[in-house]
C-alpha positions in Angstrom: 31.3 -6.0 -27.0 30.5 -2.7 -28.3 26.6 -3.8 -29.1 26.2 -5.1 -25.7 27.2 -2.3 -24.1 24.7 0.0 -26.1 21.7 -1.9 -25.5 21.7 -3.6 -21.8 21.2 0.0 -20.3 18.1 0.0 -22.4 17.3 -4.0 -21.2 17.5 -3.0 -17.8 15.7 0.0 -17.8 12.8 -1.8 -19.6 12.8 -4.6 -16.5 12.8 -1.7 -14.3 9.9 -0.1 -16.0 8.2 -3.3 -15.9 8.6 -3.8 -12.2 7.2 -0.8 -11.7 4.2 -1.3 -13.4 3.7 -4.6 -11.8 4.2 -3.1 -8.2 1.8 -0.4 -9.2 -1.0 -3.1 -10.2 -0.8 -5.1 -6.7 -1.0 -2.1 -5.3 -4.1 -0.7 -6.9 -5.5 -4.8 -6.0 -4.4 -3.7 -2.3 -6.4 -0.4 -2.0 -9.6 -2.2 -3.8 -9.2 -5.1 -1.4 -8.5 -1.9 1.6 -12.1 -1.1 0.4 -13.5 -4.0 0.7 -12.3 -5.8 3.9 -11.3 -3.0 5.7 -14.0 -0.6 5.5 -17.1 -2.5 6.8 -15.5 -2.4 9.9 -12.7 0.7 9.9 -13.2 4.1 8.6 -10.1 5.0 6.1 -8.7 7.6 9.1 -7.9 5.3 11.4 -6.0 3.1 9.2 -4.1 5.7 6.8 -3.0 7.1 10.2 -1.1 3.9 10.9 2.6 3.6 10.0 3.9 0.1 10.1 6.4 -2.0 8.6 5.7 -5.0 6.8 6.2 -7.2 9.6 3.5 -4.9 11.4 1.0 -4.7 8.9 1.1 -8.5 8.6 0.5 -8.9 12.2 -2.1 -6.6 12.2 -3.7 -9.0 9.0 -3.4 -11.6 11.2 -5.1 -10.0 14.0 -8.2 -9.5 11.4 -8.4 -12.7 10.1 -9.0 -13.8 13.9 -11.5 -11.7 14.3 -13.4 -13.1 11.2 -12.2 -11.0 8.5 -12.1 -12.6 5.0 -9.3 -11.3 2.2 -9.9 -12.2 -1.4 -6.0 -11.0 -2.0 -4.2 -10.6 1.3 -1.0 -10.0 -0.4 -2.1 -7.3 -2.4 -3.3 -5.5 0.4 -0.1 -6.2 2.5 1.5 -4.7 -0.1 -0.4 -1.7 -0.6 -0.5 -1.3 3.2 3.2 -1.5 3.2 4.1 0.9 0.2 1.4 3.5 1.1 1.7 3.3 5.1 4.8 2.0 5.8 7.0 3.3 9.1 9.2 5.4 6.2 6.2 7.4 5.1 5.0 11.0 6.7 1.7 10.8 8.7 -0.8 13.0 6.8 -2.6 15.8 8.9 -6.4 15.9 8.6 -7.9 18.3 6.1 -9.4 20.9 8.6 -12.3 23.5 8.1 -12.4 27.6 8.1 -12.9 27.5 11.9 -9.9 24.8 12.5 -11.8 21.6 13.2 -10.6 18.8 11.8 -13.2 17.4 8.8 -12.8 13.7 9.9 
């Protein structure tokens, strides 16, 4: 009983780690596939200042996809869109010059 108890913390914080990792690696798939279905028609500004849930971001995939957009990993990018600009995260302000004007 004793073992056990010394080495499942370690177990589980190795799953966690590896979790992690794996969340991280659809998410970097999501901002490549961000680059290149998004972009052609959206400049990063207009999306990044979005804040949906998932639910949101999927409809807003959908709406895309009707319009003629073709994803290579739509899930990855729902993902990314999720984690990176979900309705939990703080909108960004734009970077803005000497003289106060926004840069974007």
């Amino acid at each position: 009983m004793m073992r056990t108890a010394l080495w499942l913390p370690g177990l589980l914080l190795a799953f966690a780690l590896a979790a992690t990792a794996a969340d991280q690696a659809t998410v970097e798939k999501g901002r490549k596939e961000e680059q290149r279905t998004c972009l052609p028609c959206h400049s990063l500004r207009i999306i990044h200042s979005n804040r949906l849930n998932r639910a949101g971001w999927n409809k807003e995939l959908d709406k895309m996809a009707g319009w003629g957009t073709k994803f290579t990993d739509r899930d990855a990018l729902l993902e990314y869109l999720g984690a990176t600009y979900g309705d939990d995260k703080p909108v960004t302000p734009p970077e803005m010059s000497a003289d106060g004007r926004s840069k974007q």
